[in-house]
N, CA and C atoms as a LAMMPS dump frame, in Angstrom:
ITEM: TIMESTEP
0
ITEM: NUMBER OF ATOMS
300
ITEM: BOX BOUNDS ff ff ff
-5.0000000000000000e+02 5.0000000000000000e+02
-5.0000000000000000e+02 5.0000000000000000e+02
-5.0000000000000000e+02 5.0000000000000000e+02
ITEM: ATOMS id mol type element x y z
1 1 1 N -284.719 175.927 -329.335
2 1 2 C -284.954 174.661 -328.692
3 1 3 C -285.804 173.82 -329.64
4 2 1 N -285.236 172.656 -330.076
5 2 2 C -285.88 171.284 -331.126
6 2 3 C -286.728 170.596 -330.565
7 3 1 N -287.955 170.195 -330.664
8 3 2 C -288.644 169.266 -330.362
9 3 3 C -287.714 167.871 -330.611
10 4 1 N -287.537 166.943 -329.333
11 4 2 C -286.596 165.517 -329.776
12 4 3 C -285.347 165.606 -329.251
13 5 1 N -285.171 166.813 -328.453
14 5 2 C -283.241 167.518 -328.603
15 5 3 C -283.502 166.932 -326.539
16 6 1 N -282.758 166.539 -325.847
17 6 2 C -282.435 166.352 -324.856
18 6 3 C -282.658 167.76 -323.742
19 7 1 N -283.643 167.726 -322.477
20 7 2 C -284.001 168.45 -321.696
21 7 3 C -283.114 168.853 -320.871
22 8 1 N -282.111 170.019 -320.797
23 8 2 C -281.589 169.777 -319.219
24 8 3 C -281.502 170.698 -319.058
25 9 1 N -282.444 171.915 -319.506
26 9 2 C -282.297 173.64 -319.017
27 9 3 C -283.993 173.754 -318.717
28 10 1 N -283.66 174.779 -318.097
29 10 2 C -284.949 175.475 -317.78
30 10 3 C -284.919 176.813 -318.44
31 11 1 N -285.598 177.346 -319.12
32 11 2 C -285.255 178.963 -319.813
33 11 3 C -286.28 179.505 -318.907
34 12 1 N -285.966 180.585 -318.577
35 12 2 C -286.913 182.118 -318.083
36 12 3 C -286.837 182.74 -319.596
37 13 1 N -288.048 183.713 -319.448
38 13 2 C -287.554 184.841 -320.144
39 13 3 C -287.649 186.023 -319.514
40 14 1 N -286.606 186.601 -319.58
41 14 2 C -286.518 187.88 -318.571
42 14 3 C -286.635 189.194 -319.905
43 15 1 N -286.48 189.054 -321.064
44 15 2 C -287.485 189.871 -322.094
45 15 3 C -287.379 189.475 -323.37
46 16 1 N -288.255 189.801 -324.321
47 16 2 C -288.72 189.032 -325.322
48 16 3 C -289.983 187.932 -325.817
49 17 1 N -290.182 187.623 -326.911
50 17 2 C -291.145 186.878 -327.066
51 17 3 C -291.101 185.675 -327.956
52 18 1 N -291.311 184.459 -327.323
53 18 2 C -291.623 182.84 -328.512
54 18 3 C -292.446 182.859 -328.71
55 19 1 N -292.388 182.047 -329.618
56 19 2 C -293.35 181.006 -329.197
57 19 3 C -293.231 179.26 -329.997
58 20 1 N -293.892 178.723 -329.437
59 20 2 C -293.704 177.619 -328.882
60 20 3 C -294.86 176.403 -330.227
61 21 1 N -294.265 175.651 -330.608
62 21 2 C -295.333 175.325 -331.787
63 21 3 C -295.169 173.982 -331.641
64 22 1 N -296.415 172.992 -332.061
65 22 2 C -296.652 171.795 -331.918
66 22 3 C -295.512 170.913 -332.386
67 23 1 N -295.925 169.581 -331.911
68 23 2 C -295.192 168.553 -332.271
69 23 3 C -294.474 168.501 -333.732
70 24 1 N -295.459 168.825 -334.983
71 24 2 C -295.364 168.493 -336.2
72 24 3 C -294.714 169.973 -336.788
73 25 1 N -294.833 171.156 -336.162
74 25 2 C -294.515 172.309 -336.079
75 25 3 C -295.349 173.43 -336.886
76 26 1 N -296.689 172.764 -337.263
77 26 2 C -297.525 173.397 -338.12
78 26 3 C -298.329 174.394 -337.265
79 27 1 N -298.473 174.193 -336.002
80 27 2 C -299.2 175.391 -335.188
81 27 3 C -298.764 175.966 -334.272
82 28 1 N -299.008 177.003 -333.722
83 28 2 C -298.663 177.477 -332.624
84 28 3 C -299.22 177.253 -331.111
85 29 1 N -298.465 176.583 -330.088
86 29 2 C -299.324 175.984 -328.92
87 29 3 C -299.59 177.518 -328.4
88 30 1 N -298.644 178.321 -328.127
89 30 2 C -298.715 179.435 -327.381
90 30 3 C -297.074 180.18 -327.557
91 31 1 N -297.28 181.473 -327.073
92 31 2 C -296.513 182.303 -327.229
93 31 3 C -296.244 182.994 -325.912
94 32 1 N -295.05 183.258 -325.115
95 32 2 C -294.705 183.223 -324.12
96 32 3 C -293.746 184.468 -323.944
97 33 1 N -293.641 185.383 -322.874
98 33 2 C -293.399 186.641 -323.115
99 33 3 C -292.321 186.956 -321.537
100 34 1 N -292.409 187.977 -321.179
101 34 2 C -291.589 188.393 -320.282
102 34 3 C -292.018 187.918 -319.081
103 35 1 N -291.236 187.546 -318.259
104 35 2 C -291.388 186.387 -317.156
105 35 3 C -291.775 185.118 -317.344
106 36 1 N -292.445 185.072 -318.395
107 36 2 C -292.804 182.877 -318.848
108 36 3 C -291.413 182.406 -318.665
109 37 1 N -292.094 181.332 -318.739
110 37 2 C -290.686 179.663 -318.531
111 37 3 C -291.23 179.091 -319.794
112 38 1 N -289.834 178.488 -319.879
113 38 2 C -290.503 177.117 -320.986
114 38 3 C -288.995 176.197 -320.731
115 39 1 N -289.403 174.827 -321.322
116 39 2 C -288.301 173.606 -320.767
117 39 3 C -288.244 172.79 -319.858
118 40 1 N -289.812 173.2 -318.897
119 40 2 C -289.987 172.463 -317.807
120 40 3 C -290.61 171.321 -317.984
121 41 1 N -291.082 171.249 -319.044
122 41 2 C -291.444 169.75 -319.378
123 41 3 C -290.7 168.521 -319.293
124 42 1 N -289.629 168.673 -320.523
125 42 2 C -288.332 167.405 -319.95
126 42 3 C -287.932 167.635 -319.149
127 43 1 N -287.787 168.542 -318.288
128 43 2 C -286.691 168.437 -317.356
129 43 3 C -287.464 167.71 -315.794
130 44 1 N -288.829 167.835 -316.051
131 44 2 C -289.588 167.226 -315.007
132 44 3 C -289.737 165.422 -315.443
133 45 1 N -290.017 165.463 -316.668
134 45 2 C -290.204 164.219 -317.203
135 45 3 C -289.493 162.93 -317.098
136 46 1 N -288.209 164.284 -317.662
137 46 2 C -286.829 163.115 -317.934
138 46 3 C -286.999 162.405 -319.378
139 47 1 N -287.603 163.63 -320.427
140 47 2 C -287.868 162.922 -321.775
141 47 3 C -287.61 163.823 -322.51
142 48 1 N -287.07 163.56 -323.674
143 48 2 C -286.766 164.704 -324.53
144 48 3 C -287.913 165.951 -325.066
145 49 1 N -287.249 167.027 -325.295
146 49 2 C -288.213 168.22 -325.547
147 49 3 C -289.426 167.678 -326.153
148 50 1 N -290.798 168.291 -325.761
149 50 2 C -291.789 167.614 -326.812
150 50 3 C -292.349 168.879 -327.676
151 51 1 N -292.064 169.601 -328.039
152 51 2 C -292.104 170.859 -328.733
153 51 3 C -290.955 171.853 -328.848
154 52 1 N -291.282 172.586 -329.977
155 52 2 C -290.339 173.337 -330.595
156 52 3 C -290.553 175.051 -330.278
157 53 1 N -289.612 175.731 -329.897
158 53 2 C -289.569 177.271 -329.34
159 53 3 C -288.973 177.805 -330.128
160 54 1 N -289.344 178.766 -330.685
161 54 2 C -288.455 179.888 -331.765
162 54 3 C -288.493 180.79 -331.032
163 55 1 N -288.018 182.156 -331.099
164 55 2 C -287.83 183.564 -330.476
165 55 3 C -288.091 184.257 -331.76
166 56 1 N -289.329 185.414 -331.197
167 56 2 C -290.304 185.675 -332.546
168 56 3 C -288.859 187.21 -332.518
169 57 1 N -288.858 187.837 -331.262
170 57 2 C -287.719 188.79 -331.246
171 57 3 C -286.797 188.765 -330.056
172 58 1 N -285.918 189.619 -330.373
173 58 2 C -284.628 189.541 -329.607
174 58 3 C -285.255 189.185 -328.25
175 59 1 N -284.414 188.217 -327.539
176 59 2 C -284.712 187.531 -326.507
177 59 3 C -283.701 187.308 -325.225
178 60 1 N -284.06 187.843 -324.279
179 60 2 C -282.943 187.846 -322.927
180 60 3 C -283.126 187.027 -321.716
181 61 1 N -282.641 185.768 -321.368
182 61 2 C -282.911 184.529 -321.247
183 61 3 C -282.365 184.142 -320.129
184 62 1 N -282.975 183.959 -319.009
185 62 2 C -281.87 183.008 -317.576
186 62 3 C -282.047 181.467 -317.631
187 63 1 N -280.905 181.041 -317.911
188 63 2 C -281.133 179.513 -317.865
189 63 3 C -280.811 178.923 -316.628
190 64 1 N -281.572 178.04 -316.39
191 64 2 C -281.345 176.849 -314.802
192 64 3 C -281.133 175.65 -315.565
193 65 1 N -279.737 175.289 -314.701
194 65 2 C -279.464 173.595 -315.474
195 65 3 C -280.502 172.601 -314.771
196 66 1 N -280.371 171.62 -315.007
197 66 2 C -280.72 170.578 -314.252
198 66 3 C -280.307 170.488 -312.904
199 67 1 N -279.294 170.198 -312.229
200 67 2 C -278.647 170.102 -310.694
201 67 3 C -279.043 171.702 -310.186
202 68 1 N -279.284 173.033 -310.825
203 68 2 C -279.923 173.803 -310.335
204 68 3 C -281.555 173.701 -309.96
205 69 1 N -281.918 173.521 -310.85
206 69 2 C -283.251 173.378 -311.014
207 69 3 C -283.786 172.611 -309.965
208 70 1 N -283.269 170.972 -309.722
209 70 2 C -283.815 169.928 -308.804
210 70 3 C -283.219 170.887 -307.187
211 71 1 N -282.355 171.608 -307.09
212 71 2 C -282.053 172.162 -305.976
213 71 3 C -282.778 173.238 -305.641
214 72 1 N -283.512 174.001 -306.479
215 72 2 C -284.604 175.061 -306.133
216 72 3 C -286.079 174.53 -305.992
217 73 1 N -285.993 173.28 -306.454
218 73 2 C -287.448 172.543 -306.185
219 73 3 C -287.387 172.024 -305.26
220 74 1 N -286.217 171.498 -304.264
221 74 2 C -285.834 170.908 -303.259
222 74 3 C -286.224 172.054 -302.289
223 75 1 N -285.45 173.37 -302.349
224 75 2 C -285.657 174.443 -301.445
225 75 3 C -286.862 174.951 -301.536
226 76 1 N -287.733 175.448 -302.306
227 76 2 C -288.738 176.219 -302.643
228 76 3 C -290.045 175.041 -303.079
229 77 1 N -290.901 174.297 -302.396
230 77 2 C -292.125 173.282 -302.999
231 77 3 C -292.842 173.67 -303.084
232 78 1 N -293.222 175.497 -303.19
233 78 2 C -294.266 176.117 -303.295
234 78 3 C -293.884 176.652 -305.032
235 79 1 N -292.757 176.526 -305.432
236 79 2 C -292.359 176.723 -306.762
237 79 3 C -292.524 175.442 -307.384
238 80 1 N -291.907 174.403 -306.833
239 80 2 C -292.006 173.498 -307.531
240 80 3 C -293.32 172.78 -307.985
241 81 1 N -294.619 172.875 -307.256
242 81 2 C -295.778 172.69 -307.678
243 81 3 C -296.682 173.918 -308.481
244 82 1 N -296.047 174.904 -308.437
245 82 2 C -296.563 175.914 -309.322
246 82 3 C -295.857 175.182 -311.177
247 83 1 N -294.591 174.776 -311.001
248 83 2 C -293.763 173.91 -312.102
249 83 3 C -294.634 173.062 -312.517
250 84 1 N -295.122 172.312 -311.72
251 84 2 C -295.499 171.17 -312.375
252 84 3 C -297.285 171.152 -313.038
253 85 1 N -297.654 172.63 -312.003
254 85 2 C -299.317 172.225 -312.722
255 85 3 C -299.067 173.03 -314.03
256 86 1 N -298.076 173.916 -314.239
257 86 2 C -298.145 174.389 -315.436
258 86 3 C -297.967 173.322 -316.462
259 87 1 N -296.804 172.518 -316.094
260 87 2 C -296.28 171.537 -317.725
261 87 3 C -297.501 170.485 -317.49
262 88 1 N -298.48 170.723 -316.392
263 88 2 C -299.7 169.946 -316.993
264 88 3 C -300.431 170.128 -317.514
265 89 1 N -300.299 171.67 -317.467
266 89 2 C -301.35 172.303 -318.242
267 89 3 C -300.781 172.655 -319.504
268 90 1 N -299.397 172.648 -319.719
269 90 2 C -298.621 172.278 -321.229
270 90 3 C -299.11 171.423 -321.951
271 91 1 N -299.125 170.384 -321.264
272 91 2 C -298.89 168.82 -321.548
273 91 3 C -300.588 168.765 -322.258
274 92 1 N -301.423 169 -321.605
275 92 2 C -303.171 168.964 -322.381
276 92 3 C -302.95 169.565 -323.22
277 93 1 N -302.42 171.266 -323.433
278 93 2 C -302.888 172.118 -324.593
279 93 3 C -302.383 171.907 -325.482
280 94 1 N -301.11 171.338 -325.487
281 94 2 C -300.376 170.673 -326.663
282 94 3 C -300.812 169.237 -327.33
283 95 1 N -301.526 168.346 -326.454
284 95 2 C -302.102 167.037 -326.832
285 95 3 C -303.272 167.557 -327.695
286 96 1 N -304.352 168.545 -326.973
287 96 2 C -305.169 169.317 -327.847
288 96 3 C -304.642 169.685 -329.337
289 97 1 N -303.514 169.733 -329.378
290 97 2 C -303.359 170.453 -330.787
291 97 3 C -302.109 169.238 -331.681
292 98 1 N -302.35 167.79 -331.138
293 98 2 C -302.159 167.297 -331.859
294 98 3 C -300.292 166.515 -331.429
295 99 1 N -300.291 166.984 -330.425
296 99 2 C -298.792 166.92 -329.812
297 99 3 C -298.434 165.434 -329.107
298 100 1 N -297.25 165.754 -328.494
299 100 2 C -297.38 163.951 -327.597
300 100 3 C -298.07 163.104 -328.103
């Protein structure tokens, strides 16, 4: 996943490990492991990816599209605000390091 590339998945990781590196791609925001999400940023936003995800090793992945995604936040608002304080808490640690 490209920092700049168009949002419309949600990744799980169901095993394996990223991680996830700043805007400019010189650091690492964080590294994200079995059960993390990542992608929820644009897809809440509605703005293109704002960071870049590599897969440090082999990686086994459930993706939610978009029309999934807005339909499990529709059903479940105890998920969907767990969604959103995280990509806020994305959204600082990555500004911290130079991002957005």
């Amino acid at each position: 996943m490209r920092r700049g590339e168009t949002g419309d998945e949600l990744f799980f990781i169901n095993s394996g490990l990223v991680e996830v590196r700043s805007y400019d791609e010189t650091q690492v925001v964080a590294e994200l492991g079995d059960g993390d999400f990542f992608g929820e940023m644009a897809l809440i936003e509605s703005k293109p990816r704002a960071n870049t995800v590599n897969a440090l090793e082999h990686c086994n992945l459930y993706v939610l599209d978009r029309s999934s995604f807005e339909r499990v936040l529709a059903e479940f608002p105890e998920f969907a605000a767990q969604v959103r304080a995280v990509a806020e808490r994305r959204r600082a640690e990555s500004d911290e390091v130079g991002g957005a």
